[in-house]
C-alpha positions in Angstrom: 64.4 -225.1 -105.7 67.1 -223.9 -103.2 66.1 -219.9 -104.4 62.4 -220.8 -104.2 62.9 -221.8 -100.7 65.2 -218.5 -99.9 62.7 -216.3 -101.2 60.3 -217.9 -98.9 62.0 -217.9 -95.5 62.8 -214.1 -96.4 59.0 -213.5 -96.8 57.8 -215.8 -93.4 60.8 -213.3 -91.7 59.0 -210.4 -92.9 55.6 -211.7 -91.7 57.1 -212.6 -88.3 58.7 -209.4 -87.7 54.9 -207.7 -88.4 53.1 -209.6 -86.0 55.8 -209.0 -83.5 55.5 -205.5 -83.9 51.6 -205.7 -83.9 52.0 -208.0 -80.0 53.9 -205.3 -78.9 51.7 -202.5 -79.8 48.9 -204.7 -78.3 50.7 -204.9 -74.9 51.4 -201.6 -74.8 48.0 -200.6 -75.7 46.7 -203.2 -72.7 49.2 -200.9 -70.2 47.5 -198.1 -70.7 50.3 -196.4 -72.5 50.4 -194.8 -75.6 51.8 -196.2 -78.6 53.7 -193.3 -80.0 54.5 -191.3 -76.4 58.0 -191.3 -75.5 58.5 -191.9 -72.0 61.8 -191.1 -69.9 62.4 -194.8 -69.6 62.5 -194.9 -73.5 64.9 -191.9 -73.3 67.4 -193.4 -70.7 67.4 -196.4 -72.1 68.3 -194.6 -75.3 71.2 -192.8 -73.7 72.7 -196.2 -72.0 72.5 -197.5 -75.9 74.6 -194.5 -76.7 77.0 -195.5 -73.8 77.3 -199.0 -75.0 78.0 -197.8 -78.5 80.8 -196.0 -77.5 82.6 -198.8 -76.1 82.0 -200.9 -78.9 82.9 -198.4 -81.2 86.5 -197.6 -79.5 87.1 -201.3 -79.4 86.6 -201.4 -83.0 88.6 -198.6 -84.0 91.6 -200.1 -81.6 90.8 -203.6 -83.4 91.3 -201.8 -86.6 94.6 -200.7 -85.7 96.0 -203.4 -84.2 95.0 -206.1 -86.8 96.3 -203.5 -90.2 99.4 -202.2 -89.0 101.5 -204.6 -90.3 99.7 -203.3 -93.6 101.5 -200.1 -93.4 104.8 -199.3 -95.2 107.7 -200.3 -93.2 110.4 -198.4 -91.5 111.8 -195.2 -94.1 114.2 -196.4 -96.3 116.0 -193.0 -96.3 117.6 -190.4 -94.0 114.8 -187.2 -94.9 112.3 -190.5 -94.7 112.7 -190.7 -91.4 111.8 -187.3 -90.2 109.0 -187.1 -92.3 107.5 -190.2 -90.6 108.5 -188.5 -87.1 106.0 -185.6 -88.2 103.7 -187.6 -89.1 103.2 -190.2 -85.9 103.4 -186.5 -83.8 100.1 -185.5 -85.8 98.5 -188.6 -85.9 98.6 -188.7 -81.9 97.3 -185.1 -81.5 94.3 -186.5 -83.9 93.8 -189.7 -82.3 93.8 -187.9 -79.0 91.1 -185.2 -80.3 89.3 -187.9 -81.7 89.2 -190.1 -79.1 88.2 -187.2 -76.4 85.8 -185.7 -78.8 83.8 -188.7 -79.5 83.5 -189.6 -75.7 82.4 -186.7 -74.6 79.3 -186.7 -77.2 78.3 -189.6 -76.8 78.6 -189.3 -72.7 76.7 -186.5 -73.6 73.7 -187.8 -75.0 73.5 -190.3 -72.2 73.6 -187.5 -69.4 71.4 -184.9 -70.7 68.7 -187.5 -72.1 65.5 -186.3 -72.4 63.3 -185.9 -69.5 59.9 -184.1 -68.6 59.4 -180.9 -67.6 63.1 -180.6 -68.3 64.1 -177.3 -70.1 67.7 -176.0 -71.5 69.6 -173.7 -70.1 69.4 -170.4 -71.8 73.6 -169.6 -72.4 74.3 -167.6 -75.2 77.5 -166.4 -74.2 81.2 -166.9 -71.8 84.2 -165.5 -73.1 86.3 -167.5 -71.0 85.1 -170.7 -72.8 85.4 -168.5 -76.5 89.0 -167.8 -75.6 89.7 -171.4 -74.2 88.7 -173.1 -77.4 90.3 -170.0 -79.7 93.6 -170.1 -78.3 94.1 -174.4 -78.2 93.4 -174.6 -81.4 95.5 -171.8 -82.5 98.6 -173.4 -80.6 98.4 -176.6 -81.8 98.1 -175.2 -85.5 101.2 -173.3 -84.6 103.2 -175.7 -83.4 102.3 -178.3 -86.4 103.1 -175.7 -89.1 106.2 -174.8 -87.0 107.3 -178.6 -87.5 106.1 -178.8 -90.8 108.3 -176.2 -91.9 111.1 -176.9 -90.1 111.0 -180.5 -91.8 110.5 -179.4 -95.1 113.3 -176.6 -95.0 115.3 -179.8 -94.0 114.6 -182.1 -96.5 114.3 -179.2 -99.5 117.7 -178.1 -99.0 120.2 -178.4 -102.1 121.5 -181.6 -102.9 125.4 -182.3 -101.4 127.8 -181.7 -104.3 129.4 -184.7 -104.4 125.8 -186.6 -104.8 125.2 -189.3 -107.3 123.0 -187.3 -109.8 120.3 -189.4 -111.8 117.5 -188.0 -114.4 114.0 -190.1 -114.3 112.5 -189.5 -117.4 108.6 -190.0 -117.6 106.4 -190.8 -120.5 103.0 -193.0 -120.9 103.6 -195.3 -119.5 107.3 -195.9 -117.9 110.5 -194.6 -116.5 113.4 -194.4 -117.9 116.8 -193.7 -115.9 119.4 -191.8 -116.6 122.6 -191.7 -115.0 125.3 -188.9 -115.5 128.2 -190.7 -115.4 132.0 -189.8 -114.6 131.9 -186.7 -115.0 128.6 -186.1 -113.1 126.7 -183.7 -115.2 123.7 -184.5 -117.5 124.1 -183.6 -121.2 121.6 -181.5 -123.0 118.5 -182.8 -124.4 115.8 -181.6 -126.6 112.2 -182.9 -127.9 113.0 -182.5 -131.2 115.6 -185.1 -131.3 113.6 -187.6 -129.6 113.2 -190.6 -131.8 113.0 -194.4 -132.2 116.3 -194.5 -130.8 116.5 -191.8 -128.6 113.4 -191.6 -126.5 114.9 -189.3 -124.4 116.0 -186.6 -127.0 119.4 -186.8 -126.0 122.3 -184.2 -127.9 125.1 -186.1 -129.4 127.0 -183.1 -130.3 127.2 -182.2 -126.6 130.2 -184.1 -124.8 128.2 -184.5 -121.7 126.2 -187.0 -123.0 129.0 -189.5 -124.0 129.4 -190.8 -120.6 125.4 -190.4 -119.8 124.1 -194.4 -119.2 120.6 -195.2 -119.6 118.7 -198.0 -118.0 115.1 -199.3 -118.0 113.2 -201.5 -115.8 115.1 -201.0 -113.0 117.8 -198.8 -111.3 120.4 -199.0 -108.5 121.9 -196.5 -106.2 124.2 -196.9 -103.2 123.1 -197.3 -99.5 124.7 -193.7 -97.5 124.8 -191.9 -100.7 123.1 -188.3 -101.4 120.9 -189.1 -104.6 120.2 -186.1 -106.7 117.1 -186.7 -109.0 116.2 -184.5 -111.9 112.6 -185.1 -112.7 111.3 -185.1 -117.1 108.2 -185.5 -118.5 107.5 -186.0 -122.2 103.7 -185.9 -122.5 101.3 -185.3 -119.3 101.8 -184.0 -115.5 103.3 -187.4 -113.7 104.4 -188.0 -110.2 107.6 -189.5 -108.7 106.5 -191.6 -105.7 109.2 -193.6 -103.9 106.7 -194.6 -101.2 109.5 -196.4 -99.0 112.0 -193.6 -98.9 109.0 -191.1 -98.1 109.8 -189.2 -101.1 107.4 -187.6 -104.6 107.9 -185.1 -106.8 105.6 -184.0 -109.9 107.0 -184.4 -113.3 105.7 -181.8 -115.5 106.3 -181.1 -119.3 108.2 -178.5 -120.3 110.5 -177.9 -117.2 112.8 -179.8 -114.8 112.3 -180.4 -111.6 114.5 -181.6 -108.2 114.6 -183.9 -105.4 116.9 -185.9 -103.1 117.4 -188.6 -100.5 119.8 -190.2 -98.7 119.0 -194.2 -98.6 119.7 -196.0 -95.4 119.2 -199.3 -95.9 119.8 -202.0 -98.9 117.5 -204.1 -100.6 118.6 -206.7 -98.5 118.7 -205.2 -95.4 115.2 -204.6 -96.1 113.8 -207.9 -96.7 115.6 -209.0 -93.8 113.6 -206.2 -91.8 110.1 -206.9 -93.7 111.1 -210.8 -93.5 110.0 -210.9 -97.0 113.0 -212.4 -99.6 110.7 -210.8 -102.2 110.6 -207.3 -101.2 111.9 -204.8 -104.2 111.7 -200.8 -103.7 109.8 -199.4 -106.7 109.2 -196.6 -107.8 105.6 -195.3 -108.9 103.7 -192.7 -110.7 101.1 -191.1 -108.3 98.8 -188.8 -110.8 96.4 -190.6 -112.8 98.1 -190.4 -116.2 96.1 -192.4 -118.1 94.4 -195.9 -119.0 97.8 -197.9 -117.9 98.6 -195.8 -115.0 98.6 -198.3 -112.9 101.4 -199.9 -114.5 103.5 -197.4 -114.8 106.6 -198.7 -112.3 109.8 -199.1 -112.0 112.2 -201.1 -109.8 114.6 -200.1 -107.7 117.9 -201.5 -105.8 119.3 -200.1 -103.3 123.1 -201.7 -103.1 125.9 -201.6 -100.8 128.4 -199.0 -102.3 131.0 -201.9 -103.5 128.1 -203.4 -105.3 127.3 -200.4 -107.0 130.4 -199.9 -108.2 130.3 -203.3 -109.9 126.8 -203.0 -111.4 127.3 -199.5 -112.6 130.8 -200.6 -114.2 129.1 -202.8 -116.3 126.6 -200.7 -117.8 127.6 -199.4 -121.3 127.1 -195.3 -122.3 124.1 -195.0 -124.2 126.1 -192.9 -127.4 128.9 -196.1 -126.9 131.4 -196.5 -129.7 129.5 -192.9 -131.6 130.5 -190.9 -128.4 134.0 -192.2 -128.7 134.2 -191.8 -132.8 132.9 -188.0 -132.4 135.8 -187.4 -129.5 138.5 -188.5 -131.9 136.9 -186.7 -134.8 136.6 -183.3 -132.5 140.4 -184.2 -132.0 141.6 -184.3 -135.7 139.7 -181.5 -136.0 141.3 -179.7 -133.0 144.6 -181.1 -134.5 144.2 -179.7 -138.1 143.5 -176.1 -136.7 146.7 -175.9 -134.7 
């Protein structure tokens, strides 16, 4: 009954709208003007709409940006994060400013130079002055954008400090795994051909570097003020670091290794306390659609004070454990037995 009656008061609407449509052609027609002429009152009053739009519109777009910017990431969790979200405020405010300027002046536009009779354009083809103007602007802007651009990327692309933590993300459809290479600093060999049930990363037990290797899954820590040296792994299709907090991504592509690094600057708990959120957790994400569970694909991370690192990562176990250590005494018999 309730539809019936919705489907009526849609069609009286309609009806209503007609016959005010037909009154005012009526009246018009009773005015002596013509129904379809377009007078300069119709155009002015078009161009104050246009003024009135323009208000409302900028209102909006501020509206927008004050209610959804706490929706935004937070401050960068990381040293290189920091600059890159400098660059990026510096080129959102020449945009906004553009935008802003741009869209005033059209619509101011179409209010000033409304349509009027006997009115004809101005025939102007040409001025090199204004050519130049909007030529060279452009051109410095652009400059000085790409100047920055560069400058920050030479920054943040520089090699990795030598004494920084150095830890291999390994991805696959669909996780991460991490890999961290231990004491000594250095990542063992791996290869896809020893990759199995047990060994999803394809890891060499024959090479020593690898003993001390520890693997973890589901989440990963690092220390806050440390240089972190990634190594990026993929075993299947193209994926794509994102550590969307500490401003940082790298692709992960089959077949070859590839580098990145940050400095974090704040814990895990520093960041809650700064997000006011008890529940916050950095993560790590894959940013290329990878597949049907892409979306999944994520990984935790925690962001410790150093002495808390120290504890965590002392508790981990190597991932070759008590093998590594009965292939290091073996290698020593052997050693041994030559001499």
């Amino acid at each position: 009954m309730i539809t019936f009656l919705v489907y009526v008061a849609i069609i009286l609407t309609i009806v209503a709208v007609a016959y005010l449509v037909r009154v005012f052609e009526l009246s018009s027609e009773l005015k002596g003007v013509k129904q379809h002429e377009i007078t300069d009152e119709d155009n002015k009053a078009q161009g104050k709409m246009w003024i009135y739009f323009t208000v409302a519109f900028m209102a909006f777009c501020l509206w927008q940006v004050l209610k959804y910017k706490d929706k935004l990431l937070p401050v960068a969790a990381s040293e290189q994060g920091a600059s890159l979200d400098w660059l990026f405020n510096f080129n959102m405010i020449i945009i906004s400013f553009v935008f802003v300027v741009t869209n005033i002046l059209l619509f101011y536009f179409a209010y000033k130079y409304h349509g009027k009779k006997d009115n004809t354009a101005t025939y102007y083809p040409h001025n090199n002055k204004l050519e130049l103007l909007w030529t060279i602007v452009p051109a410095v802007v652009l400059f000085i954008i790409i100047f920055l651009g560069l400058k920050t990327w030479n920054t943040i692309m520089t090699p990795a400090e030598p004494n920084s933590l150095l830890i291999e993300l390994y991805a696959k459809q669909f996780d991460w795994t991490a890999r961290y290479a231990g004491k000594d600093n250095q990542l063992g060999t791996s290869n896809y051909k020893l990759i199995t049930g047990t060994n999803a990363l394809g890891l060499d037990s024959n090479d020593s570097k690898n003993y001390d290797d520890i693997i973890v899954r589901n989440e990963f820590h690092i220390p806050v003020g440390q240089d972190i040296s990634f190594r990026f792994r993929s075993r299947d299709v193209i994926h794509s670091a994102f550590f969307p907090h500490f401003r940082a991504q790298m692709n992960c592509v089959p077949g070859m290794t590839t580098l990145y690094h940050f400095t974090p600057k704040l814990t895990t708990a520093q960041m809650r306390a700064e997000t006011k959120n008890n529940k916050f957790d950095y993560i790590l994400l894959c940013n290329k659609i990878c597949g049907a569970s892409h979306y999944n694909m994520q990984m935790t991370i925690v962001v410790d004070t150093p002495e808390d690192y120290q504890k965590w990562i002392s508790s981990q176990k190597p991932f070759f454990g008590k093998k590594a250590t009965a292939q290091n005494q073996n290698t020593e018999v052997k050693t041994l037995a030559q001499k």
